[in-house]
C-alpha positions in Angstrom: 0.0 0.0 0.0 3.1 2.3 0.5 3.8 2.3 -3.1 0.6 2.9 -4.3 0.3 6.3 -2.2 4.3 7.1 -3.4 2.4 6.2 -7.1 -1.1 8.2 -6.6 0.8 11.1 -5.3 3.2 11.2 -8.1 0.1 10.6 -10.9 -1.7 13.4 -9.5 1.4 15.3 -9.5 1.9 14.8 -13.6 -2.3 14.7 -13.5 -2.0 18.5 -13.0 1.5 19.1 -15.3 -0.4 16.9 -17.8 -3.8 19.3 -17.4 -1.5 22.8 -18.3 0.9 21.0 -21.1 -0.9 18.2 -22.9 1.5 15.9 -24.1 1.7 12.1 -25.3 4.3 11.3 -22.9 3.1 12.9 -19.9 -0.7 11.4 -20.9 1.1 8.0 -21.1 2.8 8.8 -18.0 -0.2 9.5 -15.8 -1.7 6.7 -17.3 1.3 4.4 -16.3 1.6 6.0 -12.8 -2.4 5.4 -12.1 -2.3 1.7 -13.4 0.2 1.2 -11.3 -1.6 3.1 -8.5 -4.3 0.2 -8.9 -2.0 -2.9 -9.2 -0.3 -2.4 -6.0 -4.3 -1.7 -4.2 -5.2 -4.9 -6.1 -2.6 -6.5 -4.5 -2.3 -5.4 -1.4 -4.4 -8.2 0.8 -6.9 -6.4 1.7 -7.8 -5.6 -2.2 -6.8 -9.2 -3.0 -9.3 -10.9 -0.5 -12.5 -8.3 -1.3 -12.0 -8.8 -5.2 -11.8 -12.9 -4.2 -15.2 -12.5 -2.6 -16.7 -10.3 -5.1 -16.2 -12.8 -7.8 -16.4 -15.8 -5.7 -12.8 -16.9 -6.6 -9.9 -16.4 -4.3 -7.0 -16.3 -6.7 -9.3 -13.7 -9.4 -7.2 -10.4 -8.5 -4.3 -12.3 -9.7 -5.7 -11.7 -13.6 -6.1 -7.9 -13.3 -2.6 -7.5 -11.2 -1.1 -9.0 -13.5 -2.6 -7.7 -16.6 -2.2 -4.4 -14.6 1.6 -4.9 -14.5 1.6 -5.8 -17.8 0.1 -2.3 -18.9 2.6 -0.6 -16.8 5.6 -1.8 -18.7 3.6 -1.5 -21.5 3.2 2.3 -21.4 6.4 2.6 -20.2 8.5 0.9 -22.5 6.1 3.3 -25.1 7.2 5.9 -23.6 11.1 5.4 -24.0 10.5 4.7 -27.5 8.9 8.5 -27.8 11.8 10.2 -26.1 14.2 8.1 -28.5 15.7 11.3 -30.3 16.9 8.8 -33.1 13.6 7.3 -33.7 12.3 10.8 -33.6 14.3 11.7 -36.6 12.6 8.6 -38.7 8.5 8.9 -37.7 8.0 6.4 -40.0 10.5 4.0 -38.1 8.7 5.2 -34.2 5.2 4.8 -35.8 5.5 1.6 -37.0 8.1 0.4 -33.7 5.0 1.7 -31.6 2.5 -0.2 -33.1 4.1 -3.2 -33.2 4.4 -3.2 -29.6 1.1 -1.9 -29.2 -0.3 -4.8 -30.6 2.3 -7.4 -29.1 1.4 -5.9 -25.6 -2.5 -6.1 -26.2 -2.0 -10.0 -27.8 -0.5 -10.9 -24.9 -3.1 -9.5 -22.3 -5.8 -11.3 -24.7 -3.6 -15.0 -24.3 -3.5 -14.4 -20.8 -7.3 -13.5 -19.9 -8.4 -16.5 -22.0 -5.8 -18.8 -20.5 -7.1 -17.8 -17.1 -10.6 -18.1 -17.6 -9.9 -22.1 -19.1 -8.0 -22.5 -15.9 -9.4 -24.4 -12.9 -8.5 -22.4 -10.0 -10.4 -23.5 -7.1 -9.2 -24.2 -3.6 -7.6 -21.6 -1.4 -5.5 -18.5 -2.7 -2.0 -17.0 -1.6 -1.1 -14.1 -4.0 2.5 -14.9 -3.1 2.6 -17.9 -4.1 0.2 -18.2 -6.9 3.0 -18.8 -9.6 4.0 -22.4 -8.2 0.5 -23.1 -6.8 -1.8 -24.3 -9.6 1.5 -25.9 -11.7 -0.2 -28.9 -12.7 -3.2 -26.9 -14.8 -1.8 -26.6 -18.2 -3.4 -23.5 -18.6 -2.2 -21.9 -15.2 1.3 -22.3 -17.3 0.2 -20.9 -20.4 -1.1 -17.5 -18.5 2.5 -17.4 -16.4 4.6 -18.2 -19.9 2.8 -15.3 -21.6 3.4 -13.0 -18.4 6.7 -14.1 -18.9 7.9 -14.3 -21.8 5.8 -10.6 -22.5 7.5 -9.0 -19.3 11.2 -10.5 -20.4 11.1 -8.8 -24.2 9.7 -6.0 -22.5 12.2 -4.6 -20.3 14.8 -6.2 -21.8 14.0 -4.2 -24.8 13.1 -1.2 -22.5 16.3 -1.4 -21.2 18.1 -1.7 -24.2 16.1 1.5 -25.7 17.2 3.4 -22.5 20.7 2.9 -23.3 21.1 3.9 -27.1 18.5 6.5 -26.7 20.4 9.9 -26.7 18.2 13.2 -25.8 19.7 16.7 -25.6 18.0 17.4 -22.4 20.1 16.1 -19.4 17.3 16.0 -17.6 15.9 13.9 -19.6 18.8 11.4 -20.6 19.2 10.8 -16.3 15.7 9.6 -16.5 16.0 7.2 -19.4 18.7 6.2 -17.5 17.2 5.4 -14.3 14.3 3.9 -16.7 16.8 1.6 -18.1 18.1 0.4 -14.4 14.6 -0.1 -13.4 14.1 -1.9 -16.2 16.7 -4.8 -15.0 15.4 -4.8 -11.4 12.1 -5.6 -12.5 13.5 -8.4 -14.5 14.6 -9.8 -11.2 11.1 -11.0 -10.6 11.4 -13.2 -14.1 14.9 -14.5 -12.9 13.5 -15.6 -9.7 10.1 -17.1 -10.8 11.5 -18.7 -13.6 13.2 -20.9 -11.8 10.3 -21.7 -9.5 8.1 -22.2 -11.6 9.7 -25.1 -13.7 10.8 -26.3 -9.9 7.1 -26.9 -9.1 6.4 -28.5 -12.8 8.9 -30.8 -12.1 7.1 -31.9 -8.7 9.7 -29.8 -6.3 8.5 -27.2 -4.3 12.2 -26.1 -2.7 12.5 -22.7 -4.5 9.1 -21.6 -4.1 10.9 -19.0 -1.6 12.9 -17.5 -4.0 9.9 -17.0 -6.4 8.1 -15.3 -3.3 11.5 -13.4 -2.9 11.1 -12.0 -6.9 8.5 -10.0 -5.7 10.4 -7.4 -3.9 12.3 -6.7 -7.5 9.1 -6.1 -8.8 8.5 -3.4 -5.8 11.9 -2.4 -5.9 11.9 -1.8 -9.7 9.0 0.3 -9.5 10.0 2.6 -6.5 13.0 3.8 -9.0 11.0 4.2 -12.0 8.9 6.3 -10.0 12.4 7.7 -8.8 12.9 8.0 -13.3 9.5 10.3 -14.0 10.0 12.4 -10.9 13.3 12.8 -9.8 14.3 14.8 -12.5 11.0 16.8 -12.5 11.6 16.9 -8.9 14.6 18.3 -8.9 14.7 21.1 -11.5 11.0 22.3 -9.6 13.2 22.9 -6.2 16.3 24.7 -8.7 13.2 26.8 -9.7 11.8 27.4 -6.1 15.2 28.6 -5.1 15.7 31.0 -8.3 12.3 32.3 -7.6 13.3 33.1 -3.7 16.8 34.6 -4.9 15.2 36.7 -7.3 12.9 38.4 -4.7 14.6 41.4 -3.3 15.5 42.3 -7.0 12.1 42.2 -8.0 11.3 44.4 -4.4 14.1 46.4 -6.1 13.2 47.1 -9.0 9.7 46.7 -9.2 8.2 46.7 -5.9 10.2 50.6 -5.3 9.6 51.5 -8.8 5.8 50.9 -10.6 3.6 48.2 -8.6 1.9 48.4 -12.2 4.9 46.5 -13.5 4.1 43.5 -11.5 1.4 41.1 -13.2 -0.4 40.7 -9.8 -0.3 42.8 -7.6 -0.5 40.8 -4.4 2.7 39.6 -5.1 4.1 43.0 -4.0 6.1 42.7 -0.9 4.0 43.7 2.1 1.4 42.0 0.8 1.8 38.3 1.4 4.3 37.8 -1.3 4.1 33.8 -1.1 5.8 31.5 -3.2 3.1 30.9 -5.5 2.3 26.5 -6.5 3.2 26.8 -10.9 6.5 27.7 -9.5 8.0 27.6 -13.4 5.5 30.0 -14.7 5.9 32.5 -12.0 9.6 32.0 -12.3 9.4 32.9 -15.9 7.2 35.7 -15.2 9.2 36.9 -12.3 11.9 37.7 -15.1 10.3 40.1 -17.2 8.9 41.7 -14.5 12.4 42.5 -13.5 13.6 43.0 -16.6 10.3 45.6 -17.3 11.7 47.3 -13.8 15.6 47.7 -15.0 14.1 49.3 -18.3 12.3 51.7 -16.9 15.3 52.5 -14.3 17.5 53.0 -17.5 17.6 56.7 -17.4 18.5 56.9 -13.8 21.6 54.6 -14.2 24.9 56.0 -13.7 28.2 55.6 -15.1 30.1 56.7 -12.6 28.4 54.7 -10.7 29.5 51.1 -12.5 32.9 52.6 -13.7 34.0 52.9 -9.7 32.6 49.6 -8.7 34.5 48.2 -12.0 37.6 49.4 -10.4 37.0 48.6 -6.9 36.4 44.6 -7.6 38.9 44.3 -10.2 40.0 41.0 -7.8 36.4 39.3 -9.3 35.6 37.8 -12.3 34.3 39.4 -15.2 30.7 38.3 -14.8 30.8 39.1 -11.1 32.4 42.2 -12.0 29.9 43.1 -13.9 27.1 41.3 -11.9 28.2 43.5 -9.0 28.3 46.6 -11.3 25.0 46.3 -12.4 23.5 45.7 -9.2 24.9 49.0 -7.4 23.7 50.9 -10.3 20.5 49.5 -9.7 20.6 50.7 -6.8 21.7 54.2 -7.4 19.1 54.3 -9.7 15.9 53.8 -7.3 17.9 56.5 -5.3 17.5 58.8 -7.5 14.8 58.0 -8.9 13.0 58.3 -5.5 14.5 61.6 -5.0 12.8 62.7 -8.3 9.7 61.8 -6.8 10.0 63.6 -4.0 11.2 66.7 -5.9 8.1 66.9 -8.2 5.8 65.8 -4.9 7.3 69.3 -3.1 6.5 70.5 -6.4 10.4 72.3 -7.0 10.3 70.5 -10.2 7.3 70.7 -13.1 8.1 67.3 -13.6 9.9 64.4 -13.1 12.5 64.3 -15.3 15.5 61.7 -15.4 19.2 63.1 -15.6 20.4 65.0 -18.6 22.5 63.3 -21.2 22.2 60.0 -23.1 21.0 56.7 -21.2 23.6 54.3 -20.1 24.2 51.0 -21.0 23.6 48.4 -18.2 26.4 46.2 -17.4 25.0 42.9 -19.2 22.3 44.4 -21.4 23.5 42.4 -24.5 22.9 38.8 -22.6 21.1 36.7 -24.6 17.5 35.9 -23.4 18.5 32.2 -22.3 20.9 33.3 -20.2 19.2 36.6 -18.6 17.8 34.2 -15.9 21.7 33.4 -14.9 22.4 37.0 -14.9 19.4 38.3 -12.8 20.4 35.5 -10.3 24.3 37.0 -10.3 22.8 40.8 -9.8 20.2 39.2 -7.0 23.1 37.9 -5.1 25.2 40.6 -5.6 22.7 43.0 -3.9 24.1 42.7 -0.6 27.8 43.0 -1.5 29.3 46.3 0.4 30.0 47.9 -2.5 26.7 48.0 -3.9 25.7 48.9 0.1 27.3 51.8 -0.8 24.7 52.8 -3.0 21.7 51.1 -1.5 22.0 53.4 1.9 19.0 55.6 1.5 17.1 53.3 -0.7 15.5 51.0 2.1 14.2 53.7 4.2 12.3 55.3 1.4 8.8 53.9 0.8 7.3 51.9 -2.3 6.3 53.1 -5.1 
């Protein structure tokens, strides 16, 4: 039952990624995930027993557990085949790979509902143990040599795809990888019941143990593939949640003391609650035009001396923290005097309020392309508290919000 709440938990997770970015993957996924979800209920003894009294047969849940397993692989040996970028190069090649084991997947659950329905399986039930109890009924064989032989090609396959599949996103690749190794610990189960099961054709009951013990690769396989489709997921969410907390006092910079109106809602002004909001990747996203909004309209405030002193004090950094560190003192010179604008044209000694004479100055960093400007807001962020921008923030704190 532990693994189906680690499963249900991780299926509505992608349930709701799936809902805001409809893909095939991520549909097979949470398709995968809540199969699974149901398998491990099934099998749990308190699902076993109640669906052996619904039906009147005590070994019954063993047909959908299995058949359930079966459509786990299934979808998820599909879905390494749709994040093959080779086979995405040739659709012709994925379609028809697909299909194929579409259909051989399908086949096989067919084979083994019919076998099981032929098979006389009266007398009492142990779910454990079902693979070397009914032996002797031809048909109890053909159902397990389907499950099998269906469940070997799988992940063996699976496993194979996961290693010659190459993806740009790394991401990505560490999932297939983890696929792949999940792959061979649920093939564990095979190499244990295997064994078993010819054991108890062959009138000997001695490793019936270590068919039992194949179980635990089957659980064991499945807690990493669940580790596969959300680790990764997992962990660029927290990178994201810690941007989005780095970024905040330069958004309370440069936003929240320069134009509420800037920010998309404004109840994420500081003051105001400002809590980290649940689509952490869209707000994160959002975050960084706001900011970037903010240092555009600050622009004509900027000073050169300003980053041309800071330049030459922290000539001991690195270019990019140079520069970082440049940018974010200027910054906050900027709100300086932009607030002391306001505060001119609010005492009314000024008609208006008008930013510095002469042309604007260039940013330190304006020319970052917009894949990195995420990188560089971070570097500013951090560098907000450095002593030489302190120099220029003194003043700026005690003056109120725009």
């Amino acid at each position: 039952m532990a693994i189906s709440v680690i499963t249900l938990a991780i299926a509505a997770w992608k349930a709701l990624a799936l809902r805001r970015d409809p893909t095939t993957t991520l549909a097979l996924t949470t398709s995968m995930l809540f199969c699974a979800t149901l398998v491990y209920v099934m099998a749990s003894p308190v699902g076993y027993r109640t669906l052996g009294d619904w039906t009147g047969q005590p070994s019954f849940a063993t047909l959908p557990v299995y058949v359930g397993i079966l459509a786990c692989f299934a979808l998820v040996h599909l879905i390494t085949l749709l994040w093959d970028s080779a086979l995405l190069e040739v659709p012709k090649r994925r379609r028809t790979q697909v299909t194929a084991w579409s259909v051989g997947y399908v086949a096989s659950g067919c084979l083994m509902v019919a076998a099981f329905a032929a098979a006389d399986l009266s007398g009492p039930a142990d779910p454990l143990k079902f693979n070397t109890a009914f032996t002797d009924d031809p048909f109890v064989l053909i159902f397990l040599a389907v499950f099998l032989a269906t469940l070997t090609s799988g992940t063996l396959n699976a496993y194979r795809q996961c290693r010659r599949a190459e993806v740009s996103d790394h991401g990505l690749q560490h999932s297939l990888a983890v696929f792949g190794y999940a792959m061979l610990a649920i093939f564990g189960y095979v190499v244990c019941s295997a064994p078993a099961i010819v054991a108890a054709v062959c009138g000997s009951h001695a490793l019936d143990t270590v068919g039992v013990f194949g179980s635990s690769f089957g659980a064991f396989g499945t807690i990493i593939m669940c580790y596969g489709l959300s680790g990764s997921a997992v962990g660029a969410w927290l990178r994201e949640r810690r941007d989005y907390t780095t970024l905040q006092p330069l958004w309370e910079l440069v936003v929240g003391q320069v134009d509420d109106d800037l920010a998309f809602n404004p109840d994420s002004t500081p003051g105001q609650g400002g809590q980290l909001p649940a689509n952490v990747s869209f707000n994160l996203h959002r975050r960084v035009i706001e900011i970037l909004d903010g240092i555009r309209t600050l622009r004509p405030w900027v000073s050169q001396d300003v980053i041309d002193d800071v330049r030459r004090s922290a000539s001991d950094l690195t270019e990019a923290d140079r520069e970082a560190l440049a940018a974010a003192a200027a910054l906050q010179e900027a709100v300086q005097q932009l607030h002391i604008a306001r505060e001119q044209f609010a005492q009314r000694s000024r008609p208006d309020i008008a930013p510095p004479e002469g042309p604007p100055v260039v940013l330190p960093g304006e020319d970052t392309p917009a894949s990195e400007e995420r990188e560089r807001l971070l570097r500013i962020a951090r560098f907000l508290v450095h002593p030489l921008a302190e120099r220029s923030r003194e003043g700026t704190e005690a003056r109120p919000a725009a």
